[in-house]
C-alpha positions in Angstrom: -43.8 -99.5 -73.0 -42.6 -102.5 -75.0 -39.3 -102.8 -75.7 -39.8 -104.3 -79.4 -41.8 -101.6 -80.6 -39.1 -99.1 -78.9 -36.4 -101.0 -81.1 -38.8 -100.8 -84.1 -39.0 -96.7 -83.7 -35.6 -96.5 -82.8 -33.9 -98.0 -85.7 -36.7 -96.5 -87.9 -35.4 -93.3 -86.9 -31.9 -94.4 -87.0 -32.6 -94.7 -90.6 -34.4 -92.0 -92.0 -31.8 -89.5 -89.6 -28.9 -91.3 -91.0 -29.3 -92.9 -94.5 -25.9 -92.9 -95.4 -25.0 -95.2 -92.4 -27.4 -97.6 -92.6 -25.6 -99.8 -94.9 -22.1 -99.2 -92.6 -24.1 -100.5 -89.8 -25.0 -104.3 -87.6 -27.7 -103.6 -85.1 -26.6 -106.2 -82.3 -29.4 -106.9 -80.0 -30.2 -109.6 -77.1 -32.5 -112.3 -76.3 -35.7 -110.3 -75.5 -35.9 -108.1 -78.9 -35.8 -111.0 -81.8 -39.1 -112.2 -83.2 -40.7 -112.3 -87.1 -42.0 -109.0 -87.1 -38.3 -107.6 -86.5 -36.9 -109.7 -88.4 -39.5 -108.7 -91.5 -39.2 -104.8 -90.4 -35.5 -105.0 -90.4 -35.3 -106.6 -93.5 -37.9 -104.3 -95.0 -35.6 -101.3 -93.6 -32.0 -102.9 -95.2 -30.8 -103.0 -91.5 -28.0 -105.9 -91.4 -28.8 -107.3 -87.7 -27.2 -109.9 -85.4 -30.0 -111.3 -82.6 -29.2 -113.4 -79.4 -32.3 -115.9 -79.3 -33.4 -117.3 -76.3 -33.7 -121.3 -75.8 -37.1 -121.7 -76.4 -38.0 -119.6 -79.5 -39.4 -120.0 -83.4 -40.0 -123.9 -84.3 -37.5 -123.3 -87.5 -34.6 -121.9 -85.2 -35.3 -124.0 -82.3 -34.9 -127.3 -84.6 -31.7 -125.7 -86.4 -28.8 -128.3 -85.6 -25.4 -127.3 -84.1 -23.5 -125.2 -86.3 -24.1 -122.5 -89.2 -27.0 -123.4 -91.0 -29.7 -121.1 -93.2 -33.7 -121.8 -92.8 -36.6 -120.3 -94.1 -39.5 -119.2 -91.8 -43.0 -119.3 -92.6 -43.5 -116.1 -93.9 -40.6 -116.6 -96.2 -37.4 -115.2 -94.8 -34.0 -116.6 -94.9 -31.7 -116.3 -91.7 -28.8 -117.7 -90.7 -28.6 -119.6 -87.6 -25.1 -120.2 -85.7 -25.6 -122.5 -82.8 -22.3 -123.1 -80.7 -21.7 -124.0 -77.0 -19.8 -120.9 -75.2 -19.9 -118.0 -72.7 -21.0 -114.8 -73.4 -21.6 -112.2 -70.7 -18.7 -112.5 -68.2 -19.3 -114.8 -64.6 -21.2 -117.5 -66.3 -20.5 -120.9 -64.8 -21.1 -123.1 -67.7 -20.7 -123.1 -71.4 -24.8 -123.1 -73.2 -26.0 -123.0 -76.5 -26.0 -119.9 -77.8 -28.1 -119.0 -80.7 -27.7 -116.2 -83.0 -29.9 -114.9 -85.5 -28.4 -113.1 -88.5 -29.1 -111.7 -92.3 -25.3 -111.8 -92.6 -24.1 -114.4 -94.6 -20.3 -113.5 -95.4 -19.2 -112.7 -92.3 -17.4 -116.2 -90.9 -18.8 -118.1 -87.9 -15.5 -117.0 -85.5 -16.6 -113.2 -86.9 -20.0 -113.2 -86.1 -19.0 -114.6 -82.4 -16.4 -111.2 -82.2 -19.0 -109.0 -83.5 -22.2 -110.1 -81.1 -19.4 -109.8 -78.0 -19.3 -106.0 -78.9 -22.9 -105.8 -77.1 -21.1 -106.2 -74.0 -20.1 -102.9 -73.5 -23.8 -101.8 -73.9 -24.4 -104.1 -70.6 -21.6 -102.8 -68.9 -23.0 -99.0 -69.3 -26.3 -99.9 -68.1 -24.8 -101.4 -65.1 -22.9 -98.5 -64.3 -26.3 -96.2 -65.3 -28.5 -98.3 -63.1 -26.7 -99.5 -59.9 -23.1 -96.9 -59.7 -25.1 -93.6 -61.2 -28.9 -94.7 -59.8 -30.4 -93.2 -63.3 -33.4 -94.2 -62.1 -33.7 -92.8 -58.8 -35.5 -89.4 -60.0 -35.6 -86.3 -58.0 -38.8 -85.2 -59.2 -41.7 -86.1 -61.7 -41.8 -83.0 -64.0 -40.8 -83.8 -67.7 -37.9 -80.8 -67.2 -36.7 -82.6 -63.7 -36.9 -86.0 -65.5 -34.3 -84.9 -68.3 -32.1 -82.7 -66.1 -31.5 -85.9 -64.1 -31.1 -88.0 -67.1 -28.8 -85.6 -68.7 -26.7 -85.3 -65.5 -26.5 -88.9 -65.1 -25.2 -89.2 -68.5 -22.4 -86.4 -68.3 -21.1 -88.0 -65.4 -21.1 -91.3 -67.0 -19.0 -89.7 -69.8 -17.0 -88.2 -67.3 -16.2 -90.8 -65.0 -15.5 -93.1 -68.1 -12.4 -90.2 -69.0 -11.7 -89.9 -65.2 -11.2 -93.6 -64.9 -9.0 -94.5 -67.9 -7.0 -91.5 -66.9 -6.2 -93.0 -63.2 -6.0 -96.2 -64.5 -2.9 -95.3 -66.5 -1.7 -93.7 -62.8 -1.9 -96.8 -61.5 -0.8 -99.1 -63.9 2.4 -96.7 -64.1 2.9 -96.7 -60.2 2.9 -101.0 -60.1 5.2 -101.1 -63.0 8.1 -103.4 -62.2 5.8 -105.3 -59.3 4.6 -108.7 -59.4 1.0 -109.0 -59.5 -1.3 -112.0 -60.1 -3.5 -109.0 -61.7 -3.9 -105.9 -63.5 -4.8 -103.1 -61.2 -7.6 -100.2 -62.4 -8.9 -97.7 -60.5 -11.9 -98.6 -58.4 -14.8 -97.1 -60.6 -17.5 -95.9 -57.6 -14.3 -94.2 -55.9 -14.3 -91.6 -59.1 -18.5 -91.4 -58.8 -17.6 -90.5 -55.4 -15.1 -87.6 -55.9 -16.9 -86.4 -58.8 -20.3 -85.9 -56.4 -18.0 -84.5 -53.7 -16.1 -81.9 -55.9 -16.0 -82.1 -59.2 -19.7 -79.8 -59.9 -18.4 -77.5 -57.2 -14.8 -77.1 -59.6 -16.4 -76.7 -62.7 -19.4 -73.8 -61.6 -17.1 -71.8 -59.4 -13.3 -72.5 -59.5 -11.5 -70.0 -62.0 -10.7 -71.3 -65.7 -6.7 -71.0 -64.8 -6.4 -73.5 -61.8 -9.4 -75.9 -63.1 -7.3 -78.3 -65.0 -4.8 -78.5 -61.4 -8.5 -79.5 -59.2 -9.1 -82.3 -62.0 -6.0 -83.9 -61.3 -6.6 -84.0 -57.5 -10.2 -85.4 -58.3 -8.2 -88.1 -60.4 -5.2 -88.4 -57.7 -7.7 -89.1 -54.8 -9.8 -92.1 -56.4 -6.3 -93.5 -57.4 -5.7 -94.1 -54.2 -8.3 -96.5 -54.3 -7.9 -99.8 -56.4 -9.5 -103.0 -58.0 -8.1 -105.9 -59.7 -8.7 -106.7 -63.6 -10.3 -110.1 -63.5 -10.7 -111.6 -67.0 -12.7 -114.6 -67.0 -14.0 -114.8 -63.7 -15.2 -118.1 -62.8 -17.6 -117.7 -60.1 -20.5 -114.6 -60.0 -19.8 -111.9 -57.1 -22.5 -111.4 -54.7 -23.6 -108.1 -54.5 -25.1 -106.5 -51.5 -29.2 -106.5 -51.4 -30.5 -102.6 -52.5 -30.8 -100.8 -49.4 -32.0 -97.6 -49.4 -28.6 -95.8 -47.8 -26.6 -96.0 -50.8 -23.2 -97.2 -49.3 -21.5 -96.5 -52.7 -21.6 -93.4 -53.1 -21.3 -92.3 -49.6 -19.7 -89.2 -49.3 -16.1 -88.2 -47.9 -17.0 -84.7 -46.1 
């Protein structure tokens, strides 16, 4: 499937489900979706966008200079470009160019740097979907098995999220007073972990009255476990190769 014409029917939808939010809303989107027939569509659609280019892209934003400038393409659209040297996702090395593509013209340069960042937490989700949760490890190819494992994988990703910040607090409140170079948050596989181990087994069979007590044991075991806050990491972590045995989520029983 292509991804482009995914993001076309997607935000098509978007607006004929939800009118009233169209104009409330910036679709932020990275360097593989921009080109002039989203650019014309969005525009066509009153979408206000903000687009990640890559380095080799259109002629007209390729030869944009440095800075906030507007140029016209061929078939007669006006974007902004804002070309600026800086790091976006977290663990790159070096400061590059980064390009952005926008029909926003009020929103300040430092603004529009703010708002693309907000993409990052779509990243971060996917990582935890594709390598913590392994979304895409099916356990069957029927449509019916293919959404009972997507929907799975996204209540515990929802779940986890609450587990986490909840433990997190835990933690944060149990190094009060200590020096640390870092912040300290709970480790996030360590909650995937108990939640495979116990927490389905809780919520189908425990009684309603002691449920709440067997969450807070799921959360008080993963706190136990622990990982420092790193902002701005300098240098990328290696991550083990993919082997089959998935060492992550190995279970405690």
């Amino acid at each position: 499937m292509n991804e482009r014409t995914e993001s076309i029917e997607h935000v098509e939808k978007f607006c004929t489900e939800f009118p009233y939010l169209v104009d409330k809303s910036i679709i932020i989107q990275d360097a593989g979706y921009p080109s002039k027939d989203i650019f014309a569509r969005y525009q066509a659609l009153g979408v206000k966008f903000i687009f990640k280019c890559p380095s080799a892209h259109l002629t007209e934003i390729n030869n944009a200079p440095m800075g906030n400038t507007i140029v016209e393409l061929d078939n007669g659209q006006k974007l902004r470009i804002i070309k600026y040297k800086g790091r976006i996702e977290k663990g790159e090395k070096k400061k590059d160019t980064i390009t952005l593509v926008t029909n926003l013209f009020d929103f300040s340069v430092d603004d529009m740097k703010i708002l693309y960042k907000k993409r990052w937490g779509v990243e971060t989700l996917y990582n935890k979907l594709k390598n913590k949760l392994k979304i895409e490890e099916l356990s069957g190819k029927t449509k019916n098995s293919i959404y009972q494992d997507f929907w799975a994988s996204i209540c515990l990703a929802n779940i986890t999220q609450t587990f986490e910040k909840e433990g997190t607090k835990i933690v944060q409140e149990q190094r009060k007073g200590k020096f640390n170079k870092h912040e300290y948050k709970v480790r996030e596989t360590a909650i995937v972990i108990e939640m495979r181990n116990k927490f389905i087994f809780y919520s189908l069979f425990a009684p309603s009255r002691v449920k709440k007590d067997l969450i807070r044991d799921v959360i008080m075991d993963a706190v136990r476990s622990t990982t420092p806050i790193r902002p701005n990491r300098e240098y990328e972590r290696n991550f083990k190769p993919n082997y089959k045995a998935k060492h992550n989520l190995k279970s405690h029983l």
